[in-house]
N, C-alpha and C positions, 0 to 999 in steps of 0.2 A: 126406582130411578138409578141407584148403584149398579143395582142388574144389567140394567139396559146400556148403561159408562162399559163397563167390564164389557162386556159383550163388542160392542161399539170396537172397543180398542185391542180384542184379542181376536175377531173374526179375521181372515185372509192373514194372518200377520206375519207371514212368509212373504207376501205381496207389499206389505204395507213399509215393511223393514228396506226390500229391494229398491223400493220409489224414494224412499228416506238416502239409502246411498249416493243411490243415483243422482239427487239433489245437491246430496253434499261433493258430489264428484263435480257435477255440472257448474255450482257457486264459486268453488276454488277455481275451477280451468278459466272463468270470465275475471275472476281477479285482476286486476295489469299487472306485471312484474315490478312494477315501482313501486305497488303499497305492497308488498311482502319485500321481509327484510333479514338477514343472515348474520352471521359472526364468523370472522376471519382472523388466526394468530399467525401474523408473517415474519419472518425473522430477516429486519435489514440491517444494512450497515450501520455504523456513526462516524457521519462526517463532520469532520473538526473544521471550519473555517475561521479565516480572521484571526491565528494566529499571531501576536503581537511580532515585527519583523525582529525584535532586541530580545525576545526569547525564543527557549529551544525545549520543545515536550521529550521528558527523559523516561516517563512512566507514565502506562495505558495499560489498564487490566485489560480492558474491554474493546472489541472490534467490532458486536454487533450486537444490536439490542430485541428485544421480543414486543411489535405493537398489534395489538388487538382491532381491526377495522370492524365497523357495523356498515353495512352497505344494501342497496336493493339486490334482489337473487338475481338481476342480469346485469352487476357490476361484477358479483364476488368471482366468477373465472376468471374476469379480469384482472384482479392484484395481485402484486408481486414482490418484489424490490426492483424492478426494474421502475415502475410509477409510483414507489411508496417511499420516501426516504425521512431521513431526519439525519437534521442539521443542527449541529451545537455551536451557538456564536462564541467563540472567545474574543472578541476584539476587548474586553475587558480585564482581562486573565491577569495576574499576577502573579510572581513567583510565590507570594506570603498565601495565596489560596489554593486550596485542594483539593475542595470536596464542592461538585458541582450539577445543581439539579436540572433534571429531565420533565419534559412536560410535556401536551398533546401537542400545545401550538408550535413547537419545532417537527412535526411530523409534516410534511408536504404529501396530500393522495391524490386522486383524481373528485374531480367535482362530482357531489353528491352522496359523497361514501363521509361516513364519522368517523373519528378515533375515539376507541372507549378507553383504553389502556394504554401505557406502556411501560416497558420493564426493563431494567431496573427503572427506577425514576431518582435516583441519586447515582453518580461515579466519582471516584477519585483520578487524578493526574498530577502529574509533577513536573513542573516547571524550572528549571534554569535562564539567570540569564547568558546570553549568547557569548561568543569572543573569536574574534577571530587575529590568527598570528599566520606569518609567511615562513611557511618550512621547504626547508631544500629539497631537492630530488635530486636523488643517488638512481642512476641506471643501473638497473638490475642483467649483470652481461652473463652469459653464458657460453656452456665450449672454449675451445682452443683454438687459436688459429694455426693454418699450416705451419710446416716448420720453417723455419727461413725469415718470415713476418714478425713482424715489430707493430703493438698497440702505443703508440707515442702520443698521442692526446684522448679526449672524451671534456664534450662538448656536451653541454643539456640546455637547450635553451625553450622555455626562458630555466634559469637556475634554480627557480624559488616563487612556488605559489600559494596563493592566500589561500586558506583553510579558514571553517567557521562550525562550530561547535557546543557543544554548555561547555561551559568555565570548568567545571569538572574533569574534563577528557583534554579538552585543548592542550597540549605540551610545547611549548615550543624546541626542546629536546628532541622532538621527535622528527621524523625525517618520511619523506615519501618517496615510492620508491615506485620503478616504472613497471612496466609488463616485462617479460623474461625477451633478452634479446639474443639470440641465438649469433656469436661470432665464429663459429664454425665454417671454413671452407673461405673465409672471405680475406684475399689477398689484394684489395686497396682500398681506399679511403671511401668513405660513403658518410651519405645522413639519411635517417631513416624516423619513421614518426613512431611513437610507443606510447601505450596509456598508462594513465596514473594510476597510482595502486595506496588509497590510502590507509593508514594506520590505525584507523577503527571505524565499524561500520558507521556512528552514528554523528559521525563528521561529515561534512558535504565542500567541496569546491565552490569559492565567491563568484570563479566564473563559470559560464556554462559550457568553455573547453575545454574536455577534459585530457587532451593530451600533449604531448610534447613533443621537441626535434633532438634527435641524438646524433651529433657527431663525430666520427672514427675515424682518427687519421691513422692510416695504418701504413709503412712502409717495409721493405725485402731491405734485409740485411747484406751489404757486398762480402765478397767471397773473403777478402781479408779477416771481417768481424765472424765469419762463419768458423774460418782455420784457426782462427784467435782460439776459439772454444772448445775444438778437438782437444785432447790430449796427447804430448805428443811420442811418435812413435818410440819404440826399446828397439835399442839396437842389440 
């Protein structure tokens, strides 16, 4: 009876081996793409929302995290960071807290795909609260003007804009100051618009414009104040 088993399963077995692939080739191709399943590690952003408006983030190790998706094989070309993000609420945030955990359910992907992972799953941040003070603007002038010309006023309106910042940075000593204003070549009075130029990056403007009007009244000296200046001749 073993004889005849052995026999049985070692006769054609070149043939028998090809129909066995064949089957296993043929099983897989009838599969649906939906019960077969992949692993995906995409590296997206972290977005910070809901920052509290009375604080200011002064420290961010981190700008993008590592999530691990599990998906059908006719999802996974599909992911990206374009459809895959994760979102961190702060609406609760505090200056007295620091250290803040990561988890699946801030991951946003498309329908039907899992999150198995993500990385880090703790981060640090640092919080200040906010301040905001009204510093002046100094126009920043540059060049000469012809000879002859007189700079007799400077005009900045408005004089003094609100800044807001962490408490740390805000100075009110401190002064803003505008784009470089080139007074070269200009022989009368003008106003002209110029951007603000503030005193550390991690300051921001209370309003949304950011610039200003600069006015130059500028007049020609008559020939009397010109001759006044000469030195006068040796006889």
């Amino acid at each position: 009876m073993i004889e005849k088993l052995r026999k049985f399963f070692t006769r054609n077995l070149g043939l028998k081996l090809i129909s066995l692939l064949a089957a296993l080739v043929l099983w897989f191709s009838l599969i649906p793409e939906e019960k077969t399943f992949s692993e995906k590690t995409l590296t997206v952003p972290l977005e910070l929302h809901n920052i509290p408006s009375d604080m200011e983030l002064v420290e961010r190790p981190i700008e993008t995290v590592a999530v691990t998706v599990r998906a059908p094989n006719r999802l996974i070309p599909q992911l990206s960071s374009a459809n895959v993000h994760t979102v961190l609420d702060l609406q609760k945030a505090t200056v007295a807290q620091e250290e803040y955990s990561l988890n699946r359910n801030m991951v946003s992907i498309p329908e039907g795909a899992e999150v198995k992972e993500i990385y880090p799953s703790k981060i640090n941040l640092k919080f200040e609260k906010s301040k905001e003070v009204a510093l002046e603007v100094k126009p920043n002038l540059i060049g000469e003007l012809p000879e002859g010309y007189t700079l007799n006023q400077i005009e900045v309106i408005p004089p003094e804009v609100l800044v807001k910042g962490p408490e740390s940075i805000v100075n009110a000593q401190n002064e803003v100051r505008t784009s470089p204003i080139d007074i070269s070549g200009l022989t009368q009075s003008v106003e002209m618009e110029a951007d603000l130029i503030l005193p550390d990056p991690d300051l921001t403007l209370s309003s949304p414009d950011n610039t200003v009007r600069v006015r130059l009244q500028i007049t020609q000296r008559n020939s009397d104040e010109k001759n006044s200046k000469k030195p006068p001749r040796k006889k």
